[in-house]
C-alpha positions in Angstrom: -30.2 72.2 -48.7 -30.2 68.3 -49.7 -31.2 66.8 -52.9 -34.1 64.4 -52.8 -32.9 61.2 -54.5 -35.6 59.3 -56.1 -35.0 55.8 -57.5 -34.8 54.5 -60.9 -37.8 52.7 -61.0 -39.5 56.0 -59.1 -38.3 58.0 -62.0 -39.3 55.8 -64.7 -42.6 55.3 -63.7 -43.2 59.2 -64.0 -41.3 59.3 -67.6 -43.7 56.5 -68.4 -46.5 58.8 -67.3 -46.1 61.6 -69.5 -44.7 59.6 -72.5 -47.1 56.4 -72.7 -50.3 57.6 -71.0 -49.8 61.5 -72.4 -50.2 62.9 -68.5 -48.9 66.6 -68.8 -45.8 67.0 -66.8 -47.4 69.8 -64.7 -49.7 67.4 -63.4 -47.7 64.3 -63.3 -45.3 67.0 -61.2 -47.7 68.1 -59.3 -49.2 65.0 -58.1 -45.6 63.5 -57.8 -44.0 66.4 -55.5 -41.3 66.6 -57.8 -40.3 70.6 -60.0 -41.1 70.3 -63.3 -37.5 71.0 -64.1 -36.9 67.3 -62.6 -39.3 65.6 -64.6 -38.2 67.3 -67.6 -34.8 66.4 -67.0 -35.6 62.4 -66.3 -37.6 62.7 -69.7 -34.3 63.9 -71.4 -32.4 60.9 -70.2 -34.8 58.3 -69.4 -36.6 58.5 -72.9 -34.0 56.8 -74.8 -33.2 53.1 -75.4 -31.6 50.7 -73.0 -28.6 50.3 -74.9 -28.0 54.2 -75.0 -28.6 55.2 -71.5 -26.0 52.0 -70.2 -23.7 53.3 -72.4 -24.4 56.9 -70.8 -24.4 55.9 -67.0 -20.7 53.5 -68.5 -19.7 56.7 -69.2 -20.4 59.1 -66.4 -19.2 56.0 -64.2 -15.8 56.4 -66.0 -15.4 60.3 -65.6 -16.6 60.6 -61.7 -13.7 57.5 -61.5 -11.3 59.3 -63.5 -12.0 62.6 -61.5 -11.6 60.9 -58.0 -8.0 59.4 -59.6 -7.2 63.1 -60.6 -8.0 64.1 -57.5 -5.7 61.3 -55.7 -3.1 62.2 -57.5 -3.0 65.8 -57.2 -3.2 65.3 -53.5 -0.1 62.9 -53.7 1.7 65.5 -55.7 1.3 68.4 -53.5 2.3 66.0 -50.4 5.8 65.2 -52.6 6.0 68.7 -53.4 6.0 69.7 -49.5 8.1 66.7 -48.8 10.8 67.5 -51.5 11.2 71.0 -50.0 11.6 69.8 -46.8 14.3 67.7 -47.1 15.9 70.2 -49.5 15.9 72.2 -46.7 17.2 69.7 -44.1 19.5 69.1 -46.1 20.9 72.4 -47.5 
């Protein structure tokens, strides 16, 4: 099952909704198409300044790059691994 992906300005818009115009998130849901749980969850991270939710997405941008380097790296490691011990054999 795929995620729906929703842009920023889609999710804003139904932050704004419940925060500035007092909509209950059960209807702005509702009306929207999108699970409560959603809505609840852009509220968490969309309802803070500017400054602090840059900072966040910085953030998050660093640890999925840091991950995918991890990852990289392990692969080369296991490839050197199988590599050593072949030529330990080859040569033994």
């Amino acid at each position: 099952m795929s995620k729906a992906k929703y842009t920023e300005e889609f999710k804003l818009e139904a932050v704004r909704q419940v925060i500035e115009q007092k909509h209950p998130v059960a209807e702005v849901s509702r009306r929207l198409g999108i699970s409560s749980w959603s809505l609840y969850d852009w509220i968490r991270r969309y309802n803070k300044p500017p400054q602090a939710r840059e900072r966040e997405q910085a953030e998050f941008a660093e640890i999925r790059r840091l991950r995918a380097e991890v990852k990289r790296l392990t692969e080369e490691r296991d490839i050197l691994k199988k590599a050593a011990a072949y030529f330990a054999k080859e040569s033994g």
